[in-house]
Backbone as CSV, one residue per row, in Angstrom:
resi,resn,N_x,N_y,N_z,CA_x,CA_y,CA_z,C_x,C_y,C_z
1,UNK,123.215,78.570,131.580,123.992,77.434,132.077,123.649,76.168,131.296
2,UNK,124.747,75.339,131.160,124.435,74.151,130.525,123.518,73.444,131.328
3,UNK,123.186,71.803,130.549,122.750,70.874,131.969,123.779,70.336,132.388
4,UNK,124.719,69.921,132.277,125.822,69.574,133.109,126.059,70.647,134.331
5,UNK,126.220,71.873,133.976,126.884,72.916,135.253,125.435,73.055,136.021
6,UNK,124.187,73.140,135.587,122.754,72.837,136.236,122.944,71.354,137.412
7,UNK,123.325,70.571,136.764,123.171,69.089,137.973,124.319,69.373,138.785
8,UNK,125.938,69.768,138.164,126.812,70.196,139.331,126.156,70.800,140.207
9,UNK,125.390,72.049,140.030,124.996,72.776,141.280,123.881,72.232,142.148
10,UNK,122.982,71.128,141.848,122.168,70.953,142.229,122.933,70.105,143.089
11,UNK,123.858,69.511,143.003,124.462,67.846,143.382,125.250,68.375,144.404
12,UNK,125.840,69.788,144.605,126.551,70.252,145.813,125.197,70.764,146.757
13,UNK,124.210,71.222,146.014,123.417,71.279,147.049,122.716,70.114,147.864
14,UNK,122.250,69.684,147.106,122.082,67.816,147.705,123.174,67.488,148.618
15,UNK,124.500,68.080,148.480,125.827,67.407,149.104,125.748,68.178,151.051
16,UNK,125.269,69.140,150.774,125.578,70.388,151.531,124.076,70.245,152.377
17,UNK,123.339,69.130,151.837,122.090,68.974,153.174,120.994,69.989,152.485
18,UNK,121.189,70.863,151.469,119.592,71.794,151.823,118.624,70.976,150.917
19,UNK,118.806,70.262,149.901,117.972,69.314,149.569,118.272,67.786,150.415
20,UNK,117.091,67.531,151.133,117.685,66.256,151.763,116.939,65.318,151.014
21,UNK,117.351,63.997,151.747,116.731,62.575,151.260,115.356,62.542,151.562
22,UNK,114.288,62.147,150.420,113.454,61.983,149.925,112.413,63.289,149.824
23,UNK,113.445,64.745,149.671,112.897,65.820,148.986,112.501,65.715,148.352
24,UNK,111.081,67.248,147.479,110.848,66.921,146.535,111.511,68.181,145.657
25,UNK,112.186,68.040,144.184,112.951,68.697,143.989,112.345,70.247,143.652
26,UNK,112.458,70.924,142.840,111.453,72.292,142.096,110.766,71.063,140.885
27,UNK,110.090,71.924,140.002,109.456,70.938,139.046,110.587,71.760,137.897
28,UNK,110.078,71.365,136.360,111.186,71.329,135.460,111.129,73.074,134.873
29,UNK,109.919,73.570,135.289,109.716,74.756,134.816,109.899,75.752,135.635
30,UNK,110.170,75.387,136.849,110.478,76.436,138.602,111.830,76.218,138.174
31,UNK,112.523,75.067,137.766,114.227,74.941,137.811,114.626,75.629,136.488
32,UNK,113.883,75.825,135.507,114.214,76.875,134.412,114.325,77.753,134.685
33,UNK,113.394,78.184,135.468,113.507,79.592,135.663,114.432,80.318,136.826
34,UNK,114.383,79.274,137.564,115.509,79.757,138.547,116.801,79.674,138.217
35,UNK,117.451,79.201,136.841,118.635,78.953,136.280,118.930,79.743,134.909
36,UNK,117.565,80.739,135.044,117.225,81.120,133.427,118.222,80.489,132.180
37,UNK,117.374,79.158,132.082,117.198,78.546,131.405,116.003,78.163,130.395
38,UNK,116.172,77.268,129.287,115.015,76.490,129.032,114.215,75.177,129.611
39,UNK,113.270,74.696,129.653,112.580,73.617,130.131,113.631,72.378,130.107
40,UNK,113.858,72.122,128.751,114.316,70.935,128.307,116.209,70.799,128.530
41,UNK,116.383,72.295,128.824,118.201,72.198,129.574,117.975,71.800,130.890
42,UNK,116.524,71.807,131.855,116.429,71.934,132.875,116.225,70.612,133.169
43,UNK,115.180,70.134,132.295,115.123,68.597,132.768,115.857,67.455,132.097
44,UNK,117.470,67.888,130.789,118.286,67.177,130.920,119.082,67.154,131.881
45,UNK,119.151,68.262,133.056,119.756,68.347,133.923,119.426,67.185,135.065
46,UNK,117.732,67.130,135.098,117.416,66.239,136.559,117.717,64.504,135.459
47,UNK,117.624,64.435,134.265,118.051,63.184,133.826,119.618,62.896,134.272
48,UNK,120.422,63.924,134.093,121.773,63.399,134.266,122.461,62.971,135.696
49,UNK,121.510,63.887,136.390,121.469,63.343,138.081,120.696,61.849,138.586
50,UNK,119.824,61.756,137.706,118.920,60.436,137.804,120.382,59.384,137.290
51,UNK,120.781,59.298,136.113,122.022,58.733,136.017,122.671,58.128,137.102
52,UNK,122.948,59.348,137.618,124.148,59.638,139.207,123.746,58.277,140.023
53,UNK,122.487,58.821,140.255,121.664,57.720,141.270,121.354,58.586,142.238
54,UNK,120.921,59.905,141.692,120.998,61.180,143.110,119.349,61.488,143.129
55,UNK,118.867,61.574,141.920,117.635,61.749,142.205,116.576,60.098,141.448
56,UNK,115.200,60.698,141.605,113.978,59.512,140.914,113.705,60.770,140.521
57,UNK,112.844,60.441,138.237,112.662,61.894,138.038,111.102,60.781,137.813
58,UNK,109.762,60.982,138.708,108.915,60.851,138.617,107.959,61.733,137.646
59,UNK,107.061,60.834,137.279,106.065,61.683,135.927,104.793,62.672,136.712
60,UNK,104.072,63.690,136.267,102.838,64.685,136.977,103.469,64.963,138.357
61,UNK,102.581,64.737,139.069,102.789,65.138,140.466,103.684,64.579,141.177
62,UNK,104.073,63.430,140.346,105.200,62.846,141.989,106.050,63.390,141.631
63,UNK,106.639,64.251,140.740,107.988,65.086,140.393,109.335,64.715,140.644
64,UNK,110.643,64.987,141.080,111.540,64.400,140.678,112.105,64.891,142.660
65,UNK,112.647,63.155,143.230,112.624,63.262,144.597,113.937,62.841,145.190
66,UNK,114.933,63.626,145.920,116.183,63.323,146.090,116.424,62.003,146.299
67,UNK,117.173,61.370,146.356,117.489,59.434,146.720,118.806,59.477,147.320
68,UNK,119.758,60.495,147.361,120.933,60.439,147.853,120.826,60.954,149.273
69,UNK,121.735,60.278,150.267,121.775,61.120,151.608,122.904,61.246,151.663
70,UNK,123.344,61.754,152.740,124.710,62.388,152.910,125.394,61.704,152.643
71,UNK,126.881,62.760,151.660,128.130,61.727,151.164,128.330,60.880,152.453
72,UNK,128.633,59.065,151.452,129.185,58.593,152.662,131.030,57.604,152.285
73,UNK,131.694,57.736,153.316,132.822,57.961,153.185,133.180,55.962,153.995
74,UNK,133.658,54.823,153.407,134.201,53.800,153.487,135.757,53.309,153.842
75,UNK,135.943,53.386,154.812,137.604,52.983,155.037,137.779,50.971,154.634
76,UNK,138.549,50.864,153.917,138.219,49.439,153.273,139.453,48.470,154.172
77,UNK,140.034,49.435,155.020,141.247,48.381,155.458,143.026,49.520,155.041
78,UNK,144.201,48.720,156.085,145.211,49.121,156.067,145.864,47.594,155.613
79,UNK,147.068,48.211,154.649,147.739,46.835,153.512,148.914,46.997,153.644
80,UNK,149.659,46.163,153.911,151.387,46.269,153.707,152.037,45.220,152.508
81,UNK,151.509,45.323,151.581,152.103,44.294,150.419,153.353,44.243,150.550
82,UNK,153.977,42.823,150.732,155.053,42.481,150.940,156.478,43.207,150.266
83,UNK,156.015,43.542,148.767,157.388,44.117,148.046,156.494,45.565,147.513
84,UNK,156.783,46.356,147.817,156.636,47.477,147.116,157.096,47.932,145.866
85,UNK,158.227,47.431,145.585,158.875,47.516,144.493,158.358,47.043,143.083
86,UNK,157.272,45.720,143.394,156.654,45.481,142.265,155.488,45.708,141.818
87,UNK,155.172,46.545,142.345,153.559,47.593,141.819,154.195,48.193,140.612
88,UNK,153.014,48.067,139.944,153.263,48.500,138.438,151.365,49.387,138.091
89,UNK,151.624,51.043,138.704,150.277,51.905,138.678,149.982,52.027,137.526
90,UNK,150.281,51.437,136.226,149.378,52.192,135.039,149.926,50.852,134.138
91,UNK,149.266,49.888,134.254,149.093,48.912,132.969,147.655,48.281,132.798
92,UNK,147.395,48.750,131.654,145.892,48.642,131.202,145.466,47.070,130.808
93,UNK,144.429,46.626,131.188,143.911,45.371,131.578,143.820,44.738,130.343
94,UNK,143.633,44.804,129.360,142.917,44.199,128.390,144.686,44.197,127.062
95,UNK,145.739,44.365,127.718,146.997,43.827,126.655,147.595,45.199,125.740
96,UNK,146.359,46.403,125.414,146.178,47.534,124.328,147.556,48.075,124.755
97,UNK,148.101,48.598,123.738,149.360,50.021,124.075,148.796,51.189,124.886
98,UNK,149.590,51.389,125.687,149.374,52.467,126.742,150.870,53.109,126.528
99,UNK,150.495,54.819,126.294,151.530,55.553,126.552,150.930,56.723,127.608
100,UNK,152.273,57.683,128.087,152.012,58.698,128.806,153.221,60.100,128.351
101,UNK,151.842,61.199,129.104,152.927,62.118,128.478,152.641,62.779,129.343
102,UNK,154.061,64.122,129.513,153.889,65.037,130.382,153.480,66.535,129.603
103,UNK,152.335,66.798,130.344,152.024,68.085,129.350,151.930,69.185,130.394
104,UNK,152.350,69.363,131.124,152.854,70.824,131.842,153.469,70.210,133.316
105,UNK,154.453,71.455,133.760,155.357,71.537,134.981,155.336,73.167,135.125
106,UNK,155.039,73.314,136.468,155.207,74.506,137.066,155.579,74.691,138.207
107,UNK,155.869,75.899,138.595,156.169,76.029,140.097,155.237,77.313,140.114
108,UNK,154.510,76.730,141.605,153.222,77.886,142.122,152.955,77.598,143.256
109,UNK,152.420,78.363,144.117,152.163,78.571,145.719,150.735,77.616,145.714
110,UNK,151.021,77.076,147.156,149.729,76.129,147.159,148.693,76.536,147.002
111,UNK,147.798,76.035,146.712,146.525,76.745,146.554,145.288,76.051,147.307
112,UNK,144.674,76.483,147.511,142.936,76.341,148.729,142.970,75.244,149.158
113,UNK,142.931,73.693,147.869,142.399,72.940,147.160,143.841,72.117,148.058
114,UNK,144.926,72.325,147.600,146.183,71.942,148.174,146.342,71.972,149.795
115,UNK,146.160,72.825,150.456,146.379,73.079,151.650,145.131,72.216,152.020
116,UNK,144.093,71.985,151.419,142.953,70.883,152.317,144.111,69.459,152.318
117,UNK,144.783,69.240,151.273,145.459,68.205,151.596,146.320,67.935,152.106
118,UNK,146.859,69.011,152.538,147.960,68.894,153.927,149.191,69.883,153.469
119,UNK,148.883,70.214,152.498,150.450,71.313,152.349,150.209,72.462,152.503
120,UNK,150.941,72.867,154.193,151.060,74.327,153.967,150.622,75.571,153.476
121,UNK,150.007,76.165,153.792,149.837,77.313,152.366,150.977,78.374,152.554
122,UNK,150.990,78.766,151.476,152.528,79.528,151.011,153.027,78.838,150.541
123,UNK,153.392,77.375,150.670,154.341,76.416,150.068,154.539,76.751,148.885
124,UNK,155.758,76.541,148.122,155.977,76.680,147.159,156.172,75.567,147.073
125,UNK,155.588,75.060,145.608,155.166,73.479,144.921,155.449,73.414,143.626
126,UNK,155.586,72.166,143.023,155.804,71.855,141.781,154.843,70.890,141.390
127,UNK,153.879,71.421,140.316,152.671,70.978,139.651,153.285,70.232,138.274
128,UNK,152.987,68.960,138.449,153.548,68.043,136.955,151.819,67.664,136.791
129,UNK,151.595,68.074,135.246,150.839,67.392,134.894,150.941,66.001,133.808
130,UNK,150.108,64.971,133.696,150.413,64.048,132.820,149.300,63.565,132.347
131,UNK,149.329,63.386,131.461,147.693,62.617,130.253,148.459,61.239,129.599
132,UNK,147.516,60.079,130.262,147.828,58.674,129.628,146.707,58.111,128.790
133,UNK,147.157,57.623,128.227,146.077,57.402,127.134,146.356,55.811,126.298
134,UNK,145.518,55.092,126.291,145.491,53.999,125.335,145.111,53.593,124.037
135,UNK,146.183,53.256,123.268,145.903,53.375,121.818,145.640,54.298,121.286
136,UNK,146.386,55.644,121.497,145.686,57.103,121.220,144.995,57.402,121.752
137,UNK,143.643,57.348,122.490,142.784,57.895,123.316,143.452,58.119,124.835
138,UNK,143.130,59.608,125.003,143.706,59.690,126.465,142.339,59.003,127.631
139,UNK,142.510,58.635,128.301,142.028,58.032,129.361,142.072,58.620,130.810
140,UNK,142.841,59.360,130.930,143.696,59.710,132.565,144.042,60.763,132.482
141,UNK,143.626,61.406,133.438,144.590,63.089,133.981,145.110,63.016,134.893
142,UNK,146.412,63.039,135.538,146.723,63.203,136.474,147.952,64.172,136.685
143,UNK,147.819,64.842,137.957,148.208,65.745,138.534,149.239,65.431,139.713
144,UNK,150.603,65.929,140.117,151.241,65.239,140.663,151.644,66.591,141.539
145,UNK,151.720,66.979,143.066,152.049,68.049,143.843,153.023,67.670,144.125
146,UNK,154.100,68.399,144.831,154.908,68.054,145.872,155.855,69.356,145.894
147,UNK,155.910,69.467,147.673,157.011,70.933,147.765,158.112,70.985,146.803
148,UNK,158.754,72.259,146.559,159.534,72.360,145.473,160.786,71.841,146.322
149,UNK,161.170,71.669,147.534,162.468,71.139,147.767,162.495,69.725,147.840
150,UNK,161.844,68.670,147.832,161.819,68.037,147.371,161.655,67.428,145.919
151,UNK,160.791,68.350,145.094,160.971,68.298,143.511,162.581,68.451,142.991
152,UNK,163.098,69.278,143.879,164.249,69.681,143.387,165.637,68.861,143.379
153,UNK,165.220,67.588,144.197,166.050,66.144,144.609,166.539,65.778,143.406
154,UNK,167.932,65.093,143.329,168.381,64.275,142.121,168.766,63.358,143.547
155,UNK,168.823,62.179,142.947,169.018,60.882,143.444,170.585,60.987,143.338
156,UNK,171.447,59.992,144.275,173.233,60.167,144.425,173.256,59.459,142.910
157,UNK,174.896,60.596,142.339,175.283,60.124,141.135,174.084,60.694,140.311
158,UNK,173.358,60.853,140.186,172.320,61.502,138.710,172.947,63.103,138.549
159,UNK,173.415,62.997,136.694,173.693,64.430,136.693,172.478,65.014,135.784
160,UNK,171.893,66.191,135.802,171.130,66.763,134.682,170.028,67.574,135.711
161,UNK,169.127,67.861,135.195,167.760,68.407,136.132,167.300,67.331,136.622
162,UNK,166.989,67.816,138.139,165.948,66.624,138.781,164.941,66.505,137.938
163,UNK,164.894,64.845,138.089,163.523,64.214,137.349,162.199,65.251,137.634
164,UNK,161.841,65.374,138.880,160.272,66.039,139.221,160.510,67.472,138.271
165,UNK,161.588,67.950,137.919,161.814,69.406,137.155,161.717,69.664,135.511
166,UNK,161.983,68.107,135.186,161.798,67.817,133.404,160.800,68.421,133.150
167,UNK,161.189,69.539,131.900,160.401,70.405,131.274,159.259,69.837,130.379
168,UNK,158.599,69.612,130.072,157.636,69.285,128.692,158.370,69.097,128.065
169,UNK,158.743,67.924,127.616,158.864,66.978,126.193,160.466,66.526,126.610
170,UNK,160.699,66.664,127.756,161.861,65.928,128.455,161.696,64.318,128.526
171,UNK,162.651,63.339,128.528,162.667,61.820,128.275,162.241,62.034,129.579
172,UNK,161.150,60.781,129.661,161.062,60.139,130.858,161.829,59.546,132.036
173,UNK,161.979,60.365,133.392,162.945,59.539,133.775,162.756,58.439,134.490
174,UNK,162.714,57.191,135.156,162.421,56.165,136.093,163.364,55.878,136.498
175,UNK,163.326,55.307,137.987,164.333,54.564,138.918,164.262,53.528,138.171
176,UNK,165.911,52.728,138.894,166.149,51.972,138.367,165.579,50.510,138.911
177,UNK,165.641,49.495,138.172,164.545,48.320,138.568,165.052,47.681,140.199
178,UNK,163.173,47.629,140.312,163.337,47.197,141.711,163.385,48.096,142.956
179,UNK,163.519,49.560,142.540,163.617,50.560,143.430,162.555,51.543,143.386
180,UNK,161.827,51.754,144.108,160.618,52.869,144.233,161.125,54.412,143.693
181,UNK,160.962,54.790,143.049,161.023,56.315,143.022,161.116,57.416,144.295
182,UNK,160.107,56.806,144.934,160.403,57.689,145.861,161.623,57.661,146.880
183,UNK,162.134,56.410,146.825,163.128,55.796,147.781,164.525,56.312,147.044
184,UNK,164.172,56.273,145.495,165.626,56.873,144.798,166.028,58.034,144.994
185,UNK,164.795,58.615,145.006,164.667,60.352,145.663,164.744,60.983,146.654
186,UNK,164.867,59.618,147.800,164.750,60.275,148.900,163.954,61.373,149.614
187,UNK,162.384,60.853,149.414,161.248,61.634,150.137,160.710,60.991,150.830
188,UNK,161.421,60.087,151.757,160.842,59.570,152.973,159.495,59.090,152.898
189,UNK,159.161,58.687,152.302,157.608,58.020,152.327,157.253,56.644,152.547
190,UNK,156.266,57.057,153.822,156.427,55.593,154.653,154.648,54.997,154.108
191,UNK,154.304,56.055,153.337,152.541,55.089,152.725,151.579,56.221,152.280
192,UNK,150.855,55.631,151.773,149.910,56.508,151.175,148.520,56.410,151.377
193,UNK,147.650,57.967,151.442,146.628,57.504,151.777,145.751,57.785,150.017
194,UNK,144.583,57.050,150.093,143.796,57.096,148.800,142.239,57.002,149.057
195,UNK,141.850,57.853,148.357,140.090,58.109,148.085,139.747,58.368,146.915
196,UNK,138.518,57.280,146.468,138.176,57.649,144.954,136.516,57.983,145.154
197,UNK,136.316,58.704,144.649,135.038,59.447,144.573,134.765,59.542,143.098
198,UNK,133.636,59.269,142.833,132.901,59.722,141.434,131.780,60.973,141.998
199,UNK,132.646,61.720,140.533,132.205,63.159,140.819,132.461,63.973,139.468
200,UNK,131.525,65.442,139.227,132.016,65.876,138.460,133.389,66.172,137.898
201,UNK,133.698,65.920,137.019,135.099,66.488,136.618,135.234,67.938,136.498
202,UNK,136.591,68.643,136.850,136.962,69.837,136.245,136.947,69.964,135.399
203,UNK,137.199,71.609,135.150,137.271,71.952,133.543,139.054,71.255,133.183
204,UNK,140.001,71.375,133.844,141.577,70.852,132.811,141.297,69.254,132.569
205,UNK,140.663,68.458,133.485,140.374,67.232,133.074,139.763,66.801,132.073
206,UNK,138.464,67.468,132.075,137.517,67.387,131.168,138.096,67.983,129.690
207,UNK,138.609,69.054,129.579,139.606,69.403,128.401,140.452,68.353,128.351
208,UNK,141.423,68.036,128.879,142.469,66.984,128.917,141.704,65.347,127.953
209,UNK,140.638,65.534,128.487,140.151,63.971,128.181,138.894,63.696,126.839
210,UNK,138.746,65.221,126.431,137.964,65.409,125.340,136.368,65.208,125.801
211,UNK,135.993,65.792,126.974,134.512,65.700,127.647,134.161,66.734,127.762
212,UNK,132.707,66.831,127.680,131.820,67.927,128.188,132.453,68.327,130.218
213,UNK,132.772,69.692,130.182,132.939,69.998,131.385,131.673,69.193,132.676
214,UNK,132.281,68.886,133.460,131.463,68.828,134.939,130.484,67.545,134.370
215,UNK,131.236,66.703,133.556,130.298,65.104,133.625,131.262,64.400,134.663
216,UNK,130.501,63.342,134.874,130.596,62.502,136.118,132.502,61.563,135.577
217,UNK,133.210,61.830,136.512,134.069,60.358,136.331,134.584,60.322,137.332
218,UNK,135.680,59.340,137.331,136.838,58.646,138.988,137.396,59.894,139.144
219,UNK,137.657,60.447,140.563,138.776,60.568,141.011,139.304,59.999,142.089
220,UNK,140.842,59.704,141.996,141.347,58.802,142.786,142.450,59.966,143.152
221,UNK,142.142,60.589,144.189,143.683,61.144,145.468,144.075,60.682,146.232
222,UNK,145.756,60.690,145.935,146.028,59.717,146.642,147.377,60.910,147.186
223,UNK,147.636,60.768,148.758,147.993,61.558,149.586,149.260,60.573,150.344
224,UNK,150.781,61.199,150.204,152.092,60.155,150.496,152.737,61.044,151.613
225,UNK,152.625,60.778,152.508,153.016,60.783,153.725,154.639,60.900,153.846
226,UNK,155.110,61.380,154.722,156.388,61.093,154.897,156.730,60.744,156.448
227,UNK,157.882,60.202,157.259,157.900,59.918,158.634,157.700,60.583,159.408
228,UNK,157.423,62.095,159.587,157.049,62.979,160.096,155.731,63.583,160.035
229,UNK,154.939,62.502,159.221,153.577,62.920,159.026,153.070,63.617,158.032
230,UNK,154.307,64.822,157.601,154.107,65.765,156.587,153.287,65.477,154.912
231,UNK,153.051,65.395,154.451,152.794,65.602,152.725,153.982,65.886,152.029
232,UNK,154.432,64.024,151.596,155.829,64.320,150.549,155.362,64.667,149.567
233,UNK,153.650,64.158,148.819,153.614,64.692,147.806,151.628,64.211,147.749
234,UNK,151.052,64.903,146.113,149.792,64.524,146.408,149.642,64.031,144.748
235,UNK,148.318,63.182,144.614,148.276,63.001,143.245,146.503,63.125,142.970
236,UNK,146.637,63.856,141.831,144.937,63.415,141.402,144.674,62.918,140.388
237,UNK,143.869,61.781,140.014,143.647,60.999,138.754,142.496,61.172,138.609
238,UNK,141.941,61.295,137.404,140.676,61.981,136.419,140.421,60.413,135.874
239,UNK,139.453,59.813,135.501,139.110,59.241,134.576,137.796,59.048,134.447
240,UNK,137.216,58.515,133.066,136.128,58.634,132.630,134.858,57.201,133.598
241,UNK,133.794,57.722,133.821,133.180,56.780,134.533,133.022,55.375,134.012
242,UNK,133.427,55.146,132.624,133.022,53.517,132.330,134.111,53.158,132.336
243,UNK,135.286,53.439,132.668,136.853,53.018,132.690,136.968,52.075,134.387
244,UNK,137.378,51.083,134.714,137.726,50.339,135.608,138.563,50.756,136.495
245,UNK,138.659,51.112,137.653,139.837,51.216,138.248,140.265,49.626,139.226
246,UNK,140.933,49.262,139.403,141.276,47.974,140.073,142.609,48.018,141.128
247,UNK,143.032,46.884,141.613,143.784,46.736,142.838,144.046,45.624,143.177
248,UNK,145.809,45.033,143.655,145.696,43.762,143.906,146.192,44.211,144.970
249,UNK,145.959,43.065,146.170,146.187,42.977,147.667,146.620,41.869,147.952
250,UNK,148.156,41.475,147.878,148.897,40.671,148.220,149.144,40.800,149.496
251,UNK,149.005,39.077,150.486,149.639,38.656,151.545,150.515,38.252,151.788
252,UNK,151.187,38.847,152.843,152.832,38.249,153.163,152.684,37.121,153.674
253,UNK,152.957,35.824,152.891,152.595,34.531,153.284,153.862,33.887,154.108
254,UNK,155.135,34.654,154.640,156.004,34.429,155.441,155.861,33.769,157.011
């Protein structure tokens, strides 16, 4: 095992309670061997968790001692920004060219991972993937769910394939200004919920973004509701841990 897939496993165990707060961990030559590994894969492993902020890797005897306690989970507030219409999710802070691309669309039955987020299992879904990237460097993975009968929506008057159905290397489509996408589409979506966690990345992200599998970055899921409560659709965003994520919170000063 690498040290990256070494601290993943250690970091779900830390997550999962059997190492608790202010454990002391194995030493660097008990964790080799229990990973048959070498010494020095073993204790880049407790460095990359020290990183995290999950463990202290102490020198001789004080050895290396958990610091994390149970994930903890922050509700920051409920927002009704006055216009919805003028959120603009992907313009990069600093002026640089930002493009995006779509690099796969499928249709596939929900899966484990999906149904924790509220869809059904069996559902049949439509998986858009997309990689954004600034100035050539991709930056972002994101992943876009939503049942296939709703993927399958064209907005009144649009002739061609529904937008959510554009094949790889299909023009981009967008509503027209001033109008939400989702509202053009008609998927009832009355808000969204969102959680960003820093955490290992997957392996398609980590491919996607040119990283060593299972290093640390954002993910931001964000989960769109419809008036019935249901899951119109789900999204997951990948990005690298020194990348910014931000947010403005406008008041309806009416």
């Amino acid at each position: 095992m690498t040290s990256n897939q070494i601290a993943a496993a250690l970091r779900s165990r830390i997550i999962s309670g059997e190492f608790a707060y202010e454990s002391r961990l194995p030493n660097v030559r008990d964790l080799a061997a229990e990973y048959h590994t070498s010494q020095q894969t073993a204790a880049a492993a407790y460095a990359a968790l020290e990183g995290m902020g999950m463990v202290r890797v102490g020198r001789g005897k004080q050895g290396t001692v958990v610091t994390a306690g149970p994930p903890a989970s922050a509700h920051l507030g409920t927002f009704s920004p006055p216009d919805l219409t003028a959120a603009n999710a992907w313009t990069p802070a600093s002026g640089q060219e930002s493009t995006e691309e779509t690099t796969s669309v499928r249709q596939i039955t929900a899966t484990p991972v999906m149904v924790e987020w509220g869809i059904p299992e069996g559902t049949e879904v439509v998986e858009r993937t997309r990689i954004r990237a600034i100035d050539g460097t991709p930056v972002q993975h994101k992943i876009t769910v939503m049942p296939y009968e709703l993927a399958a929506k064209r907005p009144e008057g649009f002739d061609g394939v529904p937008p959510m159905l554009a094949p790889v290397g299909a023009p981009l489509v967008k509503a027209p200004d001033g109008v939400r996408m989702s509202d053009w589409l008609g998927w009832d979506v009355i808000g969204t919920e969102c959680s960003i966690t820093a955490e290992p990345m997957d392996q398609a992200a980590s491919e996607a973004l040119g990283l060593p599998v299972d290093v640390p970055g954002f993910r931001v899921l964000g989960i769109a509701r419809n008036s019935q409560g249901g899951v119109a659709y789900a999204t997951v965003t990948t990005a690298p841990l020194h990348h910014r994520v931000t947010l403005n919170i406008t008041e309806d000063q009416a």
